[in-house]
DRENGU-58037 format. One line per field, with one value per residue (C-alpha): residue in three letters; x, y, z. Coordinates in steps of 0.001 Angstrom, whole numbers, plus 500000, padded with zeros to 6 digits. Each point is the difference from the previous one (the first is absolute). Last residue first. Layout:
BEGIN
residu: (Ala ...) .
c1: (X ...) .
c2: (Y ...) .
c3: (Z ...) .
END
This chain:
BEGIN
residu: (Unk Unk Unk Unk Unk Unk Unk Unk Unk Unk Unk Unk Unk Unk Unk Unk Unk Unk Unk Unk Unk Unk Unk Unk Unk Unk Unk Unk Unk Unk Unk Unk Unk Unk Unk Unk Unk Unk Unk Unk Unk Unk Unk Unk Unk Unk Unk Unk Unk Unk Unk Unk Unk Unk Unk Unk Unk Unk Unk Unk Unk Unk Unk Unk Unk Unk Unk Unk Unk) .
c1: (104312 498259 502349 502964 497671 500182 500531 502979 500973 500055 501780 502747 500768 499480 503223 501666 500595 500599 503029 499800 500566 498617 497008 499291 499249 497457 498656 499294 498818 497435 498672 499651 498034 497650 499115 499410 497862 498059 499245 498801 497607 498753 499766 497757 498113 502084 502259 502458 503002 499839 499025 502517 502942 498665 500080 503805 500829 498590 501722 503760 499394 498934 503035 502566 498996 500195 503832 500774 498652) .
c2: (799940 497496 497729 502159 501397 496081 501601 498111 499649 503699 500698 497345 501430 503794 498803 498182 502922 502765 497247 497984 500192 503524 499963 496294 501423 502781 497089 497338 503332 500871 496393 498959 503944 499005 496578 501783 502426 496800 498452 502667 500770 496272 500184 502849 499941 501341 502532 501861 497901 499994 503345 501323 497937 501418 503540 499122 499203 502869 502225 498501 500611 503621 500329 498411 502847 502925 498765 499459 503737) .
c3: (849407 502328 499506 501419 502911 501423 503316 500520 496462 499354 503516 498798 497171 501398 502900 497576 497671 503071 501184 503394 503524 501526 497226 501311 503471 498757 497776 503423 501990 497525 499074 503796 500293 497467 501345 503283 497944 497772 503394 502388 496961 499740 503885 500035 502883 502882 498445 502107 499947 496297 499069 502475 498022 496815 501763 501045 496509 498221 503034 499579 495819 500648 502515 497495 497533 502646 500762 496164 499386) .
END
């Protein structure tokens, strides 16, 4: 189950990754997905180095989903 998760994630990211290499006129799109992916990678590192509470703290500031709320 783990295994087939991690493969869904690998395949959303490589299909972003697609969308961005293969796009021509849509630099706003190209944009917001390589801005996506920066935000991905920098949390999937921070869950590796800090605690579950910090990690949602500083996801809700981040994306400002904590004022939103």
């Amino acid at each position: 189950m783990e295994n087939a998760r991690n493969q869904h994630r690998t395949d959303y990211a490589k299909e972003l990754i697609k969308i961005v290499q293969t796009t021509k006129d849509r630099e706003e799109l190209k944009k917001k997905i390589r801005d996506f992916l920066m935000v991905l990678l920098y949390f999937r590192q921070q869950k590796k180095e800090q605690p579950l509470s910090t990690l949602l703290w500083d996801i809700y500031e981040r994306t400002g989903f904590y004022y939103d709320v």
